[in-house]
SEMARZA-982468 format. One record per residue (C-alpha): residue number from 1; x, y, z. Coordinates in Angstrom, 3 decimals, m for minus. Each point is the difference from the previous one (the first is absolute). Layout:
N
k->NUM&xx->X&yy->Y&zz->Z $
...
//
This chain:
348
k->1&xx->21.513&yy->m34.718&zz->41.703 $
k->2&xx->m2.414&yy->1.422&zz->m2.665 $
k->3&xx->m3.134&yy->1.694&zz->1.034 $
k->4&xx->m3.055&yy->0.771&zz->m2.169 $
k->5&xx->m2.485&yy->2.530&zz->0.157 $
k->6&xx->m3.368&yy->m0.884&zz->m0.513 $
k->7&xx->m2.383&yy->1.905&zz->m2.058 $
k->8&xx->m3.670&yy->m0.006&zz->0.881 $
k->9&xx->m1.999&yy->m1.789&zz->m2.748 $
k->10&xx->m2.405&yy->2.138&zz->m1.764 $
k->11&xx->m3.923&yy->m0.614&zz->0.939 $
k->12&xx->m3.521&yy->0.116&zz->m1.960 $
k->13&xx->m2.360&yy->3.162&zz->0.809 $
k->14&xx->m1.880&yy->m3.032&zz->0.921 $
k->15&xx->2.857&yy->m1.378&zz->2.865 $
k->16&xx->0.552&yy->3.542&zz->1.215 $
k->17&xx->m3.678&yy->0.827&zz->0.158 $
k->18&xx->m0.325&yy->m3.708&zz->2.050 $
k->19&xx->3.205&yy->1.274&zz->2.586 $
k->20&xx->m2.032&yy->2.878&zz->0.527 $
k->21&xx->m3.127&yy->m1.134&zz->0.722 $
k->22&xx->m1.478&yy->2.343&zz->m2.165 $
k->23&xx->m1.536&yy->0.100&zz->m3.851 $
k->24&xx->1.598&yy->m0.182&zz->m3.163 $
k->25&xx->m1.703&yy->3.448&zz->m1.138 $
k->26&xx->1.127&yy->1.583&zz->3.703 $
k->27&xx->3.396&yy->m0.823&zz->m0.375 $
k->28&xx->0.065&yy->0.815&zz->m4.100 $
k->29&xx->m1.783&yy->3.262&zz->0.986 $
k->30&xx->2.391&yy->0.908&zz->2.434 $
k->31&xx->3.366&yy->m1.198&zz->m1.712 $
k->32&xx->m2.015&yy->2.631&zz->m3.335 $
k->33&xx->m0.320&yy->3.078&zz->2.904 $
k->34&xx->m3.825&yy->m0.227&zz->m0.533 $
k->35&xx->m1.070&yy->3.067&zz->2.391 $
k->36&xx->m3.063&yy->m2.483&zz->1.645 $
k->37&xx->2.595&yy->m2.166&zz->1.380 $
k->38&xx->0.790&yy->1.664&zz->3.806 $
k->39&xx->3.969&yy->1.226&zz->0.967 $
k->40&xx->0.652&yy->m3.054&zz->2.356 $
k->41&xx->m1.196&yy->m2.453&zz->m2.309 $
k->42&xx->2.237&yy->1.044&zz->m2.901 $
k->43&xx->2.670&yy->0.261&zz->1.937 $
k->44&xx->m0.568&yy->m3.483&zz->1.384 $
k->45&xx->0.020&yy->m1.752&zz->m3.643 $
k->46&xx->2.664&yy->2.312&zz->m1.375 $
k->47&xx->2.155&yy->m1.342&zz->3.001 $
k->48&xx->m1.023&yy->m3.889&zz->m0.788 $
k->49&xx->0.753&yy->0.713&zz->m3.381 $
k->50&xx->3.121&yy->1.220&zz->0.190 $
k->51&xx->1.007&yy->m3.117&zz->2.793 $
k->52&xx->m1.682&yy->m2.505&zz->m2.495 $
k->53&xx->1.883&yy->1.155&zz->m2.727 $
k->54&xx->m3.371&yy->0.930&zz->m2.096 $
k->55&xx->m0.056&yy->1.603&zz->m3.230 $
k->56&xx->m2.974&yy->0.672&zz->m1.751 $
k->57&xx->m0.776&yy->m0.983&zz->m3.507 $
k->58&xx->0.822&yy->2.849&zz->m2.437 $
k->59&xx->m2.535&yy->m0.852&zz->m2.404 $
k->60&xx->m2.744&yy->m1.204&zz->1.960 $
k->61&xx->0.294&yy->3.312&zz->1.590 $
k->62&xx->0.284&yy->1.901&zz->m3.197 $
k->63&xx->m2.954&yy->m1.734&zz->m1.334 $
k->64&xx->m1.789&yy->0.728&zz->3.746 $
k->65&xx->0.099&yy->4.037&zz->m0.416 $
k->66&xx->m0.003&yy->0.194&zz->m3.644 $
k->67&xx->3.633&yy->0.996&zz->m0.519 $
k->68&xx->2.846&yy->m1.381&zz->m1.597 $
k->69&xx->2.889&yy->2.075&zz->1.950 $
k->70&xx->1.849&yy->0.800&zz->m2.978 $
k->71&xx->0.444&yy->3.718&zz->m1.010 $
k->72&xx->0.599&yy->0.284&zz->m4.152 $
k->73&xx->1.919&yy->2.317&zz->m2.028 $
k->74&xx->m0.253&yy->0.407&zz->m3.640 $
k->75&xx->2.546&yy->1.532&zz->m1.653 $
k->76&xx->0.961&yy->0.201&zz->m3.481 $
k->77&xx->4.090&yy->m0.589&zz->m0.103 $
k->78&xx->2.630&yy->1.633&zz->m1.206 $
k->79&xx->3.137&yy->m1.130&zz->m0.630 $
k->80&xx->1.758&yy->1.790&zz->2.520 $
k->81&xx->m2.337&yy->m0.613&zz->3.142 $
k->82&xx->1.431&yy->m3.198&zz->0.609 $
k->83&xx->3.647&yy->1.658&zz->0.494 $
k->84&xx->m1.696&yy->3.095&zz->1.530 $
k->85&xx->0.848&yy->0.382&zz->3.415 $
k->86&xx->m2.774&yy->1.982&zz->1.161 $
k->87&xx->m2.863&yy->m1.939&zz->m1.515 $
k->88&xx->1.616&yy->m3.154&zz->1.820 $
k->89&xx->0.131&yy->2.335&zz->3.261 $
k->90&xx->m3.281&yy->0.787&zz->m0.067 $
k->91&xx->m1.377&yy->m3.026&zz->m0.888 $
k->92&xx->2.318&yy->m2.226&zz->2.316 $
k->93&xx->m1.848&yy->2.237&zz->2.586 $
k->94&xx->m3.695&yy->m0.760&zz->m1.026 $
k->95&xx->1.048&yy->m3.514&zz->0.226 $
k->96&xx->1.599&yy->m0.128&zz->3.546 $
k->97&xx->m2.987&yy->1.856&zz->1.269 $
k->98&xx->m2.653&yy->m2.104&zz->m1.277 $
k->99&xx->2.264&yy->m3.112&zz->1.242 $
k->100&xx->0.032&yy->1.282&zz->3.208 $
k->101&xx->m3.664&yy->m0.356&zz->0.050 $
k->102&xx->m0.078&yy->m3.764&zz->m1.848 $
k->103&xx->m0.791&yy->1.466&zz->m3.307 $
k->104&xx->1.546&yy->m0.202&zz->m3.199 $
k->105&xx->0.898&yy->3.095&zz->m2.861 $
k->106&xx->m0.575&yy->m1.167&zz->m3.589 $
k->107&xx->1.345&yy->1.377&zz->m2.615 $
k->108&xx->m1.679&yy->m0.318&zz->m3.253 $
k->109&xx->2.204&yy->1.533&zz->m3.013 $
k->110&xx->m2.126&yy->1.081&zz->m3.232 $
k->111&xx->0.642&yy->1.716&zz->m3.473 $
k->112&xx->m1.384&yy->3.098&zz->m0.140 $
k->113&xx->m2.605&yy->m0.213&zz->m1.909 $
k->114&xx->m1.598&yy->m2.893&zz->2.197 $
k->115&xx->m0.460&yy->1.962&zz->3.595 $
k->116&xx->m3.327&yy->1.218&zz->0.275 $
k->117&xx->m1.069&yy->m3.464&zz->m0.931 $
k->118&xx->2.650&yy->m1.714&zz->2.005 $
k->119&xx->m1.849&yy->1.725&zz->2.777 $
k->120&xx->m3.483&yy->m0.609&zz->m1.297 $
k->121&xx->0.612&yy->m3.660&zz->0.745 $
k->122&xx->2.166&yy->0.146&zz->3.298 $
k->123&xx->m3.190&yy->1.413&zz->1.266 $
k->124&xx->m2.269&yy->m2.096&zz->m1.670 $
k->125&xx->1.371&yy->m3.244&zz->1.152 $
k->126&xx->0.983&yy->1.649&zz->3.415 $
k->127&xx->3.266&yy->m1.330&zz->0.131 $
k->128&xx->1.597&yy->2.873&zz->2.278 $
k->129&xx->m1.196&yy->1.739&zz->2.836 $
k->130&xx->1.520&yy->3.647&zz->m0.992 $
k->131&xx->1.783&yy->1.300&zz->m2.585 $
k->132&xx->2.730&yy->2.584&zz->m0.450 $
k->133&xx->m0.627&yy->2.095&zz->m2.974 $
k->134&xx->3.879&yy->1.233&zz->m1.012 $
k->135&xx->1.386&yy->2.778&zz->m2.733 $
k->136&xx->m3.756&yy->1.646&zz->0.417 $
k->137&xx->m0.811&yy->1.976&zz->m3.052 $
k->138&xx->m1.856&yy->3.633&zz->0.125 $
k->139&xx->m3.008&yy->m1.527&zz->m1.051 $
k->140&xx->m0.062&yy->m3.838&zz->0.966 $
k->141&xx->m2.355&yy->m2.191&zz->m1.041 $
k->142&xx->1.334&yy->m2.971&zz->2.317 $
k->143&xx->m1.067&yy->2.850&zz->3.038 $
k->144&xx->m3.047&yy->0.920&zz->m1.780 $
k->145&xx->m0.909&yy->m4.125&zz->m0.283 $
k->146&xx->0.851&yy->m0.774&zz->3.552 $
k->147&xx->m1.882&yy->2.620&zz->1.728 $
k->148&xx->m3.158&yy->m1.108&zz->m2.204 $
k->149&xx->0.119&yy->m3.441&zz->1.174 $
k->150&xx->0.929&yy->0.975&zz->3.447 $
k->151&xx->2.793&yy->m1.887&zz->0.067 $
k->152&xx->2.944&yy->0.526&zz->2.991 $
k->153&xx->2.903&yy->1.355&zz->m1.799 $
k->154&xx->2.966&yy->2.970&zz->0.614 $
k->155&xx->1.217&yy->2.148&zz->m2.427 $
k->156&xx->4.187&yy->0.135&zz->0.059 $
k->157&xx->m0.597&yy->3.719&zz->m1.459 $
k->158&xx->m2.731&yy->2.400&zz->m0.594 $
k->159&xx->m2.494&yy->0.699&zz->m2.831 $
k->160&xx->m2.558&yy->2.211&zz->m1.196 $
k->161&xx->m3.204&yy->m1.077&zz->1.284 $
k->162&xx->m2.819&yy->1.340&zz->2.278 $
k->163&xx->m0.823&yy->m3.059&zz->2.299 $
k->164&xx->2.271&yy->m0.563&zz->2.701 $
k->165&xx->2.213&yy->m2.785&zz->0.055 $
k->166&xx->3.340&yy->m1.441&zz->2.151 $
k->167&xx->3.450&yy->0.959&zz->m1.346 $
k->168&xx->3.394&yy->0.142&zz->0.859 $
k->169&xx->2.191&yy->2.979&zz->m1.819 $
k->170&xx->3.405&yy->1.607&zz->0.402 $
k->171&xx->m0.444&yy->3.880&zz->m0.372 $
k->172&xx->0.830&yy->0.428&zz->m3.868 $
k->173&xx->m0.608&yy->3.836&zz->m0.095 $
k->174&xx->2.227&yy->0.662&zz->2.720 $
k->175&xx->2.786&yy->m2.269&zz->m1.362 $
k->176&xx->0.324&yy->1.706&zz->m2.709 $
k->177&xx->m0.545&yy->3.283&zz->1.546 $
k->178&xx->3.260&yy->m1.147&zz->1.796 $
k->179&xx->2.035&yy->m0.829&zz->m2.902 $
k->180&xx->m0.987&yy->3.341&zz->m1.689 $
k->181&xx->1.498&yy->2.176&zz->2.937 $
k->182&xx->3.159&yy->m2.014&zz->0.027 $
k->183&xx->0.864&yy->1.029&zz->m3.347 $
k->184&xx->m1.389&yy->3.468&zz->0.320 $
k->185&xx->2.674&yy->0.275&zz->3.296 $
k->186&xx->2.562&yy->m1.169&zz->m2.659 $
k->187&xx->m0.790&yy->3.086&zz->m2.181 $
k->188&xx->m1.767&yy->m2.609&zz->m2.704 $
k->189&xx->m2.774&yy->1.885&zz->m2.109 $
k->190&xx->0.185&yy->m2.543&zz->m3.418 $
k->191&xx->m1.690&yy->m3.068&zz->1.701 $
k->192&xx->m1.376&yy->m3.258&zz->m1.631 $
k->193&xx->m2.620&yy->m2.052&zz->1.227 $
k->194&xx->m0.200&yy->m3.856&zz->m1.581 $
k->195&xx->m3.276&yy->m1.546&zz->1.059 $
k->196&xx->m1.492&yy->m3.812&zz->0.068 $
k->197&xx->m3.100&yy->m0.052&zz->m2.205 $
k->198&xx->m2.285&yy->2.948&zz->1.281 $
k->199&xx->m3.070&yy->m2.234&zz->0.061 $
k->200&xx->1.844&yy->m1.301&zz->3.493 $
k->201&xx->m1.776&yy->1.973&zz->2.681 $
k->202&xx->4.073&yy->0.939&zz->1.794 $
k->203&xx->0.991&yy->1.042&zz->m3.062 $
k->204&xx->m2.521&yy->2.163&zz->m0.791 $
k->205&xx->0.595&yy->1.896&zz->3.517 $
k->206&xx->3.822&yy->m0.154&zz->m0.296 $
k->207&xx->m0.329&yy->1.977&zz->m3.356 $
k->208&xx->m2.569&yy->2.140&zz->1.314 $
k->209&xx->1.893&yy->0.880&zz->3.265 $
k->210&xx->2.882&yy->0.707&zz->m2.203 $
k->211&xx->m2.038&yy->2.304&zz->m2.279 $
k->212&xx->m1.048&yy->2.147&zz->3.200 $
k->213&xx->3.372&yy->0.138&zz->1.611 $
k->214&xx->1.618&yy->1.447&zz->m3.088 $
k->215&xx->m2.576&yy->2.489&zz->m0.340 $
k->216&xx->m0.208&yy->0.913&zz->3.430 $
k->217&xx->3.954&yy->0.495&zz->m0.219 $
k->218&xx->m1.054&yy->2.113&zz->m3.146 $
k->219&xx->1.927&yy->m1.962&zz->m2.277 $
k->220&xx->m1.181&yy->m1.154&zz->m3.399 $
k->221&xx->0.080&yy->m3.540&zz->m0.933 $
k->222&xx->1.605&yy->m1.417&zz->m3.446 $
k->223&xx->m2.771&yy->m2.039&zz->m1.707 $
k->224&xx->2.802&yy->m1.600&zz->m1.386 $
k->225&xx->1.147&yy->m1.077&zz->3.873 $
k->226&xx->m3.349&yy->m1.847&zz->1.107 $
k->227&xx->0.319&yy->m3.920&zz->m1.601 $
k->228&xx->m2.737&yy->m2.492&zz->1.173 $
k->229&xx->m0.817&yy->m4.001&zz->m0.698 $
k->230&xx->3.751&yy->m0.705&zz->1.820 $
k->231&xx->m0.516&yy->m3.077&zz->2.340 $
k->232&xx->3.112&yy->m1.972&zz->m0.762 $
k->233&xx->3.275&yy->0.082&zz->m0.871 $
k->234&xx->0.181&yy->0.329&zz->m3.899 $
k->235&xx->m2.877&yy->2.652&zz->0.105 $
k->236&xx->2.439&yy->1.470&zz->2.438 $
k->237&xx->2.927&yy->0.012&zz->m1.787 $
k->238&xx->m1.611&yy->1.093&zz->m3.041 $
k->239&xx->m1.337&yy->3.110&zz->1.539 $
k->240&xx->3.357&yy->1.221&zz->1.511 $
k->241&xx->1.324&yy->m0.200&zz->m4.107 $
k->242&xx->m3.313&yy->2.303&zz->m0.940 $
k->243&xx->1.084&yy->2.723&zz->2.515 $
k->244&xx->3.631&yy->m0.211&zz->m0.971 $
k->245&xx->m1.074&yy->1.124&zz->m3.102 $
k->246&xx->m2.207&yy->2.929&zz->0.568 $
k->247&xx->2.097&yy->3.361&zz->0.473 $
k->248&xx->0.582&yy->0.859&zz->2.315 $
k->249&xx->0.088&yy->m2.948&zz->2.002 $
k->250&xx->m1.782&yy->m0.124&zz->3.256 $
k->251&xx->2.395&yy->0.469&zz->3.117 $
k->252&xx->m1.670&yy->m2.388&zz->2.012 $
k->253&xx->m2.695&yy->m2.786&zz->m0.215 $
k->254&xx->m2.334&yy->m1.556&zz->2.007 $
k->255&xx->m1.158&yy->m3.514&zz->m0.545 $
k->256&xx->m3.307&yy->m0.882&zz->1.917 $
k->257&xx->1.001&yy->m4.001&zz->0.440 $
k->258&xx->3.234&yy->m1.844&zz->0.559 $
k->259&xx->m1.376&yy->m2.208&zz->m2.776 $
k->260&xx->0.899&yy->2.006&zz->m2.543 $
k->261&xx->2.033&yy->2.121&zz->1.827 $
k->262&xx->2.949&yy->m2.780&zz->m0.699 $
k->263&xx->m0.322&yy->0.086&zz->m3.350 $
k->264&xx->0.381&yy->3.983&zz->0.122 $
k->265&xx->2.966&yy->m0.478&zz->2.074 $
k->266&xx->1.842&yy->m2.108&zz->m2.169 $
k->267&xx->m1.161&yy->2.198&zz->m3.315 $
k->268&xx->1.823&yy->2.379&zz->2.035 $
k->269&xx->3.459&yy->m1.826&zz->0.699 $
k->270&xx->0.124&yy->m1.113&zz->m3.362 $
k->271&xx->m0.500&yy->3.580&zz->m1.586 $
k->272&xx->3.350&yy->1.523&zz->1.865 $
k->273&xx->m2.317&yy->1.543&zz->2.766 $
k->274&xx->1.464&yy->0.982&zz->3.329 $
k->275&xx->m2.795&yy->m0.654&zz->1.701 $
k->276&xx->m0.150&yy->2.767&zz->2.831 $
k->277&xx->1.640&yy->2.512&zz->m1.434 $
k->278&xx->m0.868&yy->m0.040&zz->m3.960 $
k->279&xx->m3.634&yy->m1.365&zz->0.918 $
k->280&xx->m1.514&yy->m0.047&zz->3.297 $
k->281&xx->m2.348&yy->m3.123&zz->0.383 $
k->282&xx->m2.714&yy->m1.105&zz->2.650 $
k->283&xx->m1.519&yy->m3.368&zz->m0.005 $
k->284&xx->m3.510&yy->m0.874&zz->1.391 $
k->285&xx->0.996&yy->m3.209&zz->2.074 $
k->286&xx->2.775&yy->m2.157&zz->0.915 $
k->287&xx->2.424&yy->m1.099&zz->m1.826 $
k->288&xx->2.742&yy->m1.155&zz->2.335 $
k->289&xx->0.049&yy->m3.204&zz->m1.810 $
k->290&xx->0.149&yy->0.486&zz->m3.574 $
k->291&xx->3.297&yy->m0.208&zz->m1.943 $
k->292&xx->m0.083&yy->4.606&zz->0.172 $
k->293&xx->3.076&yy->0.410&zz->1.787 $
k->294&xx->m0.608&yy->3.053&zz->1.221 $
k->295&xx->m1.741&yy->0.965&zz->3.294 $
k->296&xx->m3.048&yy->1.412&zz->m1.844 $
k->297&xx->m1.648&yy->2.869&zz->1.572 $
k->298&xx->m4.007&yy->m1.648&zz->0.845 $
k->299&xx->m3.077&yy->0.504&zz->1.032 $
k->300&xx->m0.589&yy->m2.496&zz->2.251 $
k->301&xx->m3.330&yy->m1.968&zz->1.002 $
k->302&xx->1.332&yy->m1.420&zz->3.479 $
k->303&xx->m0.912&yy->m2.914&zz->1.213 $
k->304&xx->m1.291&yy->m2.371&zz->m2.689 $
k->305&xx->m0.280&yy->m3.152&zz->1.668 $
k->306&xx->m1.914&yy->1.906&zz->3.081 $
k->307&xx->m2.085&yy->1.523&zz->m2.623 $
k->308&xx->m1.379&yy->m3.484&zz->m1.487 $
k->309&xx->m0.321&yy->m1.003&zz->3.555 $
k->310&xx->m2.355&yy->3.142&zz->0.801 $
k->311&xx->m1.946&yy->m0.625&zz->m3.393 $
k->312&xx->m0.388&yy->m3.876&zz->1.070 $
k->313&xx->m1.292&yy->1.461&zz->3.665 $
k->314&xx->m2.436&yy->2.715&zz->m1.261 $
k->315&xx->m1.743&yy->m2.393&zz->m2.649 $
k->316&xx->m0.433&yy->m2.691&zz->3.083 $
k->317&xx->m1.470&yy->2.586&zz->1.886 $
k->318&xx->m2.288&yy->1.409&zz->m2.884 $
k->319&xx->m1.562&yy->m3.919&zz->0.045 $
k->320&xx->0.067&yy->0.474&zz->3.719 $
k->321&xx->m2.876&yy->3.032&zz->m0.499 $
k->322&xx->2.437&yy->2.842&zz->m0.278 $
k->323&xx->m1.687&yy->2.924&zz->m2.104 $
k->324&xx->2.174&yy->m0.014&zz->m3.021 $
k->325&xx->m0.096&yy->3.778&zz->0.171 $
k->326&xx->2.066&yy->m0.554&zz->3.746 $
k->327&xx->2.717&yy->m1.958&zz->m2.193 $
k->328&xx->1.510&yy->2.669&zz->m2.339 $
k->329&xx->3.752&yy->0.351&zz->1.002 $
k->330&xx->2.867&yy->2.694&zz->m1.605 $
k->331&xx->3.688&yy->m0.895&zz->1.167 $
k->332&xx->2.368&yy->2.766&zz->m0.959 $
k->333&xx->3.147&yy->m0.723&zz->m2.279 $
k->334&xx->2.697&yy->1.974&zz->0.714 $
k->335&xx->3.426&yy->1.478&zz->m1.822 $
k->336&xx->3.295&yy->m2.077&zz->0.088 $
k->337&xx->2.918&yy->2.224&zz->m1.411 $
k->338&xx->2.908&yy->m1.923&zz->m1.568 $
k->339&xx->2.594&yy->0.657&zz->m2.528 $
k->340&xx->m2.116&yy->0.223&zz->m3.372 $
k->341&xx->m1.883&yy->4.063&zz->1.251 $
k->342&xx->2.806&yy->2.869&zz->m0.449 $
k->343&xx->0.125&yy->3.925&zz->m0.100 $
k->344&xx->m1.048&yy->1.016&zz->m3.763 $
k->345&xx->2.938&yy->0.556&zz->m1.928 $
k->346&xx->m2.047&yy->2.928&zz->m1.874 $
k->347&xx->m2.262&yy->1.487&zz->2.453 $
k->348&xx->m1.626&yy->3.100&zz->m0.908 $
//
């Protein structure tokens, strides 16, 4: 004999509001956690709800408070993100936060030249709640914009700028400081920096904190060694073939982001480099799924799907009244050693 559960059919605000014995804007007050609305009686309609099967209207309740419970993020695309395990980390993160809370993560992808007016008109037209301004620049005009209009937005990295504002930031001085003292432990003096485009805020402080730990291990740094605007794989693999030329080549390199840092890999492999004991190499990121092979030494940001979840969590609670100067949050990367850091085969 079949049996069949029976689902409670879903009521009106107007049906539940007639169970109750109370009004429609009591019961829509207390199902919206208005603070006027006592303990007892929220707990009362909450309860009927949930029996009733309720749900409120998402829109009607959007268009109640003035918000559209979508968060936005506009972000000019590269090639590579979409294969790019740690943007989808972090961003799979912002989304499962926000859908905890019944809101929604847009993603709105844009050429580069377009941004600042991409923005411009997301908060013209209000069509987000909160935005999360990614790849921040040392001086950002899409930071500079938003804090004009007094719009709610977090910065996914830091920039130059005198008014406080929410961000979220891995510790880029001390990750490189890191990789620096790895190599020094190695006996490595001829070190190379490669860089993404120094306008980006991280790699301006990678290079910087690189600059300072070679000096303050009183070593002398190769002009020839420091390469910048590397932020994918061909600009990568190109830059690995400039330092193979200069002599003498550097001993080790350090690539400040997996993007390019696979490109630099492969330059290697395909020059005859044993890398690890020709050519030490650290890589800013994680690169367990690219086509490498081998288990690159990294600097790992841990954690990237908990770090889009905080960044969802501490722009809700910026709209929630949070001081934005309370929301400013530095996770620290840390050192993963693997096969591609060695002893220097010509220490001195």
């Amino acid at each position: 004999m079949s049996t069949f559960a029976i689902c409670p059919m879903s009521i009106t605000l107007k049906e539940l509001a007639a169970s109750l014995g109370m009004s429609k804007t009591t019961v829509s007050r207390a199902l919206n956690g208005y603070p006027e609305v006592g303990e007892q009686t929220r707990k009362k309609v909450l309860a009927a709800a949930e029996q009733h099967g309720y749900e409120a209207n998402p829109m009607a309740r959007s268009l109640a408070v003035g918000r559209t419970n979508v968060f936005g993020l506009i972000y000019p695309l590269l090639p590579s993100d979409l294969g790019d395990p740690m943007f989808l980390g972090v961003v799979g993160g912002m989304a499962e936060a926000l859908e905890a809370r019944k809101m929604n993560l847009m993603i709105a992808p844009v050429s580069p030249g377009n941004e600042l007016p991409s923005y411009e008109q997301m908060v013209k037209g209000r069509r987000v709640d909160g935005l999360i301004v990614s790849r921040t620049m040392v001086q950002d005009p899409r930071i500079a914009y938003l804090s004009r209009q007094g719009f709610p937005f977090i910065a996914h990295g830091r920039t130059q700028t005198d008014k406080p504002y929410a961000w979220f930031d891995y510790d880029n001085a001390n990750g490189i400081r890191l990789a620096v003292q790895h190599l020094l432990a190695f006996g490595h003096q001829r070190i190379s920096l490669i860089s993404a485009p120094l306008e980006l805020n991280f790699a301006r402080q990678r290079r910087t904190s690189f600059v300072e730990a070679m000096s303050g291990a009183g070593l002398d740094i190769d002009t020839r060694y420091l390469i910048q605007d590397a932020l994918d794989r061909r600009s990568g693999y190109l830059a690995v073939q400039q330092l193979l030329n200069c002599t003498p080549r550097p001993s080790a390199i350090i690539v400040d982001n997996h993007l390019s840092g696979v490109g630099a890999m492969r330059a290697l492999m395909d020059a005859g480099i044993a890398i690890g004991r020709d050519i030490s190499v650290i890589v800013w990121g994680n690169m367990e799924d690219t086509l490498v092979g081998d288990q690159v030494t990294t600097i790992d940001q841990p954690d990237p799907r908990a770090a889009g979840a905080k960044m969802s969590e501490m722009l809700l609670a910026l709209m929630n009244g949070t001081p934005a100067a309370d929301l400013q949050v530095l996770w620290q990367p840390v050192l993963i050693a693997g096969s591609t850091t060695g002893p220097c085969k010509n220490a001195h």
